[in-house]
N, C-alpha and C positions, 0 to 999 in steps of 0.2 A: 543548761547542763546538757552535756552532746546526749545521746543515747547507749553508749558503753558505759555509762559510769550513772544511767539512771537501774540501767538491769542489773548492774553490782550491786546497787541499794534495794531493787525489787528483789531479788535472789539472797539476799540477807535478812530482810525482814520475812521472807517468808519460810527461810530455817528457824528466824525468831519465834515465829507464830506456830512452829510443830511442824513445818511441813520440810519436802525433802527437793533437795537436787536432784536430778538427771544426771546423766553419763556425757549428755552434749551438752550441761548446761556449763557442766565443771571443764568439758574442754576447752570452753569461752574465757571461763575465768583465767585458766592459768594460761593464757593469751591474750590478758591485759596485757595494755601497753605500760613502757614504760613509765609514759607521761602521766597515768591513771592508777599506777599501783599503790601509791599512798592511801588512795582512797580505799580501795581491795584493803590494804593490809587491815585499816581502819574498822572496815564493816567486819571482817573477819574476828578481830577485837571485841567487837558488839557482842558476838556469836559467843565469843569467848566469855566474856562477862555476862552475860543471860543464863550461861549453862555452867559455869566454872566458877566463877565466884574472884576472888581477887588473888588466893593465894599457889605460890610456886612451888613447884615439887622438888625438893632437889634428889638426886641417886648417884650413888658412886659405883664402880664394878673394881674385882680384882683378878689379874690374869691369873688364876690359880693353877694352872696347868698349862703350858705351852708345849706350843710348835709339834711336827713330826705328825701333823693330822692329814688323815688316808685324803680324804675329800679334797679335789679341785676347783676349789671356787678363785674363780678369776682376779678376786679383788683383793685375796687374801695373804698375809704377811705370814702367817702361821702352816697352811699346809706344806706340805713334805711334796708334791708335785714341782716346786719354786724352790729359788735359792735369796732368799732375803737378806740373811743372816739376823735370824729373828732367831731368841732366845730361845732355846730346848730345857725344860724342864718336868720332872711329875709331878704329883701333885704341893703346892709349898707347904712347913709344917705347919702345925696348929698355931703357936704363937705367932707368927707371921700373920697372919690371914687374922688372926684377932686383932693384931694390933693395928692391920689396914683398917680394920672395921671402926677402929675408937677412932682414928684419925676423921675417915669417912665422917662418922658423926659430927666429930670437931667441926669438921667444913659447911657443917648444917645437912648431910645427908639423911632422909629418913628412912630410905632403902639403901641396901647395900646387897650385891648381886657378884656369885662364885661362877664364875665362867673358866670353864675347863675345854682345850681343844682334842680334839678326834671325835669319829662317829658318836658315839656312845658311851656306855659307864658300862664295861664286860668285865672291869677290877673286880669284884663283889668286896674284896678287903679296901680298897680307895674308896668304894663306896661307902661302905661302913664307917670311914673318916669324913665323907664329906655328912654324914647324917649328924654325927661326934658334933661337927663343927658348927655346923647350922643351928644343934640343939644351944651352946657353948656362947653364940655368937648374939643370941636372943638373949641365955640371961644373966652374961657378963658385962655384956654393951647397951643391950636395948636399945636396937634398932632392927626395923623389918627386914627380912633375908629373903632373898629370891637366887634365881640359881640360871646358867643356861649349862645343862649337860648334852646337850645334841640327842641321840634317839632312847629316849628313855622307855621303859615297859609301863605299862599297867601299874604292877608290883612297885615297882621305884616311885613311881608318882605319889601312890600310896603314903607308904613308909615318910618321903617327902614334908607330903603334905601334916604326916604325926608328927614328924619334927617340926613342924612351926613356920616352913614357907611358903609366903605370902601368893607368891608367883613366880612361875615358868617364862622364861623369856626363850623365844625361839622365832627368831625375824626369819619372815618370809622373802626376803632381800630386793623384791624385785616383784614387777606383773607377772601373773602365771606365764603369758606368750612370750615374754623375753626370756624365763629361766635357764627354757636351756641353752643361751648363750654364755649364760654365768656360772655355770656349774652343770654337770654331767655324772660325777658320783652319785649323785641323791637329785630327787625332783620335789616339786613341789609339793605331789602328793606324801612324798614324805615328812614335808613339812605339818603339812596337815593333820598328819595323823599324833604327833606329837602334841600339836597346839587341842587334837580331841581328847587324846588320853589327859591330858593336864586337866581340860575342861570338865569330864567324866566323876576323875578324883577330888573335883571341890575347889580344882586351885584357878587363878585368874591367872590370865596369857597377857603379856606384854609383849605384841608381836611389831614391828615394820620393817624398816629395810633401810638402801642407801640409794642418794637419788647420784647420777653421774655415775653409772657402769655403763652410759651408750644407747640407754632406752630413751623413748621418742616422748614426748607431753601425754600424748594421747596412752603411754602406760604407764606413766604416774598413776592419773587418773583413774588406769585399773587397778592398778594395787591398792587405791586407795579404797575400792571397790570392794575388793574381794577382801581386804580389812574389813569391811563393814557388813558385808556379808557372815565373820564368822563370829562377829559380835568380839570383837578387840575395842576394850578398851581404854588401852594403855600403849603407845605407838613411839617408839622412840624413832627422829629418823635425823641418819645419819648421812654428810656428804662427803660422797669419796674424796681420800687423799690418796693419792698413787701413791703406793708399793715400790719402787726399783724391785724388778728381778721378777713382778708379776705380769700374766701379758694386760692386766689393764695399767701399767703405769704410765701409758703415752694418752691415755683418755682425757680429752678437754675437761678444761676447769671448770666450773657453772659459775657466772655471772653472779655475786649476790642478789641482783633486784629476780633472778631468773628462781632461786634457791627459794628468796620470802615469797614470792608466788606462789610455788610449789606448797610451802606451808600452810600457807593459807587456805587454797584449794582445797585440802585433808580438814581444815576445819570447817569449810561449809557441808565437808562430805560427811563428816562425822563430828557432829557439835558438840556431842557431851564425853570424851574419850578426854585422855589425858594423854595431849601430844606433846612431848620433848624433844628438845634438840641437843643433839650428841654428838657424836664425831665427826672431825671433821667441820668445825666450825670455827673455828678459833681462824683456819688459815682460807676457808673460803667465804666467810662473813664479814672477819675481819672487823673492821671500825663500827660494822652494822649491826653485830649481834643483839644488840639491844633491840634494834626492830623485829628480831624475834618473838621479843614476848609481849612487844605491841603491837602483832600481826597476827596473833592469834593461839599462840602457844603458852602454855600454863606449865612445864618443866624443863628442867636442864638436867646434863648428867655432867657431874664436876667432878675436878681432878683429870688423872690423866683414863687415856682408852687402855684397848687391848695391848697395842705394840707403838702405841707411839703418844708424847705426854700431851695434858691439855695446859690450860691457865691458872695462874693462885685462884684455889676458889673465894679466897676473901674479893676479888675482884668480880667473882659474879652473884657474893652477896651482895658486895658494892652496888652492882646494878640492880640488882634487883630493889635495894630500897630507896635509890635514886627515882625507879619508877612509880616509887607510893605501895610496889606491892608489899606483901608482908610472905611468910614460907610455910608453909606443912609442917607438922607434926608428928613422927612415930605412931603410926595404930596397933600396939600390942593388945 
């Protein structure tokens, strides 16, 4: 056995035994070689079943709000800085959004997540619907609600958390040092401060990001960092697909074996978190996605994204009990 693939197995067993990585150890990892990343995905697996157990999470979202959002993030199909032709709506009605929810469940989801675009929630009447609906969505479906509203108050977090969701999701998209290549409206301290106040009001943060906006190994690495820093954990991470009309849509595609690296890394960094893979996979994993959740990853987010669809989720229960695992259950 050379010595790159004896320190993948010293560096596994010793997340195994409680202990932690380094910042240089993890920039190693995710600069295995090709020829050695079977074993990486492998060990990372280990990691996985030590601290996670066997079964998959699955989550669905619904674009409940589109397009015409102030913020310029570079990746984004929704903001009002880009010409997409990404669909403009307000918020959908209540029937709609329930009936995504029963579906969601149908497809084995146990969370299901109202993601609304622009800054914030300064409606206080849309507010008041999305409180309606969360209450609504818990005890006509029964399934866990989580939400991303972008800069929520104290006050909202609150109220939120009385209506019954489970968790805030609000990805920090990126390593703090590259953010502001990817956005310029909001930084990351403001990301921050949302993922505190959620924190503050009792609620759990499902925070990560998308790798392929143009950031270098070495800031994966930090974001995976600065996740573990604010105690996430719940990480959904998505791989860019270019946008037409956004300026990232000319940005290289990531290699699959380059992507499961990447995942894996995030699970020696953070063992016990619940990392999912989300957008953006279907077209850059491809035939491999299953090595996803042999590589160290314990969810998925099925159905389609924000603005563009994904695959039959009956095909990613398919895999999933192809690989012996078994799925999560609603915690009401």
């Amino acid at each position: 056995m050379d010595s790159a693939c004896a320190e993948i197995i010293k560096l596994a067993e010793k997340v195994m035994d409680g202990g932690e990585i380094t910042e240089e150890e993890a920039k190693k990892l995710i600069r295995t070689k090709d020829e050695d990343t079977m074993l990486l995905l492998a060990m990372a697996d280990k990691i996985r079943q030590k601290f996670n157990g066997n079964a998959v999470d699955f989550c669905a979202i619904i674009n409940a709000r589109s397009g015409h959002c102030q913020e310029n993030c570079k990746f984004c199909a929704q903001s009002g800085w880009y010409h997409t032709g990404a669909k403009v709506y307000r918020l959908l009605p209540e029937d709609e959004i329930l009936e995504a929810a029963k579906k969601a469940k149908a497809a084995g989801a146990v969370r299901f997540s109202l993601v609304t675009s622009g800054r914030n929630q300064d409606n206080p009447n849309e507010f008041e619907e999305i409180i309606d609906i969360v209450k609504k969505i818990r005890e006509q479906v029964g399934i866990e609600v989580c939400c991303s509203l972008g800069l929520i108050t104290k006050e909202q977090a609150i109220r939120l958390k009385e209506a019954g969701i489970t968790r805030i999701h609000c990805n920090i998209e990126t390593a703090p040092s590259y953010f502001p290549e990817v956005c310029s409206t909001h930084s990351m301290e403001d990301k921050e401060v949302i993922i505190r106040t959620a924190q503050e009001a009792g609620i759990r943060v499902c925070s990560g990001g998308i790798i392929g906006l143009g950031e270098s190994l070495d800031q994966r690495v930090e974001m995976a960092f600065k996740l573990k820093s604010m105690h996430i954990d719940s990480i959904p991470m998505n791989i860019l697909n270019p946008v037409k009309g956004t300026p990232f849509y000319t940005n290289r595609r990531l290699p699959p074996l380059e992507v499961l690296r990447t995942f894996a890394m995030f699970r020696f960094v953070l063992p016990k978190a619940l990392i999912r893979t989300a957008g953006g996979r279907e077209v850059n994993l491809r035939s491999l996605q299953a090595y996803a959740l042999t590589g160290g990853l314990n969810g998925i987010m099925v159905g389609g994204y924000l603005t563009t669809g994904g695959r039959d989720p009956k095909e990613d229960i398919r895999m999933t009990e192809d690989l012996g695992r078994s799925m999560t259950q609603p915690q009401l």
